[in-house]
C-alpha positions in Angstrom: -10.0 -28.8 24.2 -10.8 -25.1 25.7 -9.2 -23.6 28.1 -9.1 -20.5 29.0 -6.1 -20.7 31.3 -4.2 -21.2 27.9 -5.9 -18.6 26.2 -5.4 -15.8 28.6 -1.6 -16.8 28.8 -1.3 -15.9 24.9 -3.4 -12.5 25.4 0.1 -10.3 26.0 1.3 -11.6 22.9 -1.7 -11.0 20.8 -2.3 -7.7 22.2 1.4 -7.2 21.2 0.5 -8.2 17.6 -2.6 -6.1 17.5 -0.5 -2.9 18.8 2.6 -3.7 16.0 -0.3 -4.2 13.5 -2.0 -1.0 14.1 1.8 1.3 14.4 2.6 0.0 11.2 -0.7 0.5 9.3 -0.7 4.2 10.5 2.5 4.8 10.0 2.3 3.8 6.2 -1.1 5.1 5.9 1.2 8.4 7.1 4.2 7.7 4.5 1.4 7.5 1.9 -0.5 10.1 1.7 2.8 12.3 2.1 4.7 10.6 -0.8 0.7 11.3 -2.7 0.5 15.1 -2.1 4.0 15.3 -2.9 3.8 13.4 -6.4 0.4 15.1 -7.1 1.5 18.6 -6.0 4.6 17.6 -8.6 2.1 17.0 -11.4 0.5 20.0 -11.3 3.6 22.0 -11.2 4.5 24.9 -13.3 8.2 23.7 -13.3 8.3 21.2 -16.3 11.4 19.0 -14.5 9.0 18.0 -11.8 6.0 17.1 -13.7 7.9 15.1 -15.7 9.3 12.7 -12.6 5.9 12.8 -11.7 4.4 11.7 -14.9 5.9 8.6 -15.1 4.9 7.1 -11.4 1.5 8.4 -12.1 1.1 6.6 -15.2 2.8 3.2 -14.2 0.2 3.1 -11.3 -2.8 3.7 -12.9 -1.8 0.9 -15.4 -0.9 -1.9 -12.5 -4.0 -0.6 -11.0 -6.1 -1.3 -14.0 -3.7 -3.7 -15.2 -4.6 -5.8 -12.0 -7.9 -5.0 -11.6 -9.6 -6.0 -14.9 -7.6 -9.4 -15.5 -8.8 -13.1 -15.2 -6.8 -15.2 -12.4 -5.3 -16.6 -15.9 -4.2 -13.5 -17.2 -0.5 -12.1 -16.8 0.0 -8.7 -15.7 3.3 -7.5 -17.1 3.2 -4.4 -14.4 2.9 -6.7 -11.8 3.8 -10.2 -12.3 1.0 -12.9 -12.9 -2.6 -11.5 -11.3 
């Protein structure tokens, strides 16, 4: 049954969760799109060491991305385990 005794009682702990949900999605929204300008700025370096560490990350994402993307709940994805 309702009550919204109960439910207010869990509201600290839920607002809790929210806040925790939220830090952490920024914060690796954040980590993201550092570690991406920092791998593309690497790609489209002069300095040949650097695209080539890029290069491979690059690469090995866009093939689990399409890799993942364009197979059947059947279909193994050798990137990324089964899909």
């Amino acid at each position: 049954m309702f009550s919204l005794t109960e439910m207010i009682s869990f509201l600290p702990a839920l607002l809790e969760g929210a806040y925790l949900t939220i830090t952490v999605s920024l914060l690796s929204f954040a980590l993201a799109t550092v570690i991406g300008l920092l791998v593309g700025i690497a790609r489209i370096s002069r300095l040949l060491p650097l695209r080539m560490l890029a290069t491979p990350y690059v690469q090995s994402s866009a093939a689990r991305r399409f890799c993942c993307s364009s197979s059947s709940s059947t279909t193994y994805c050798p990137m990324a385990g089964s899909s």
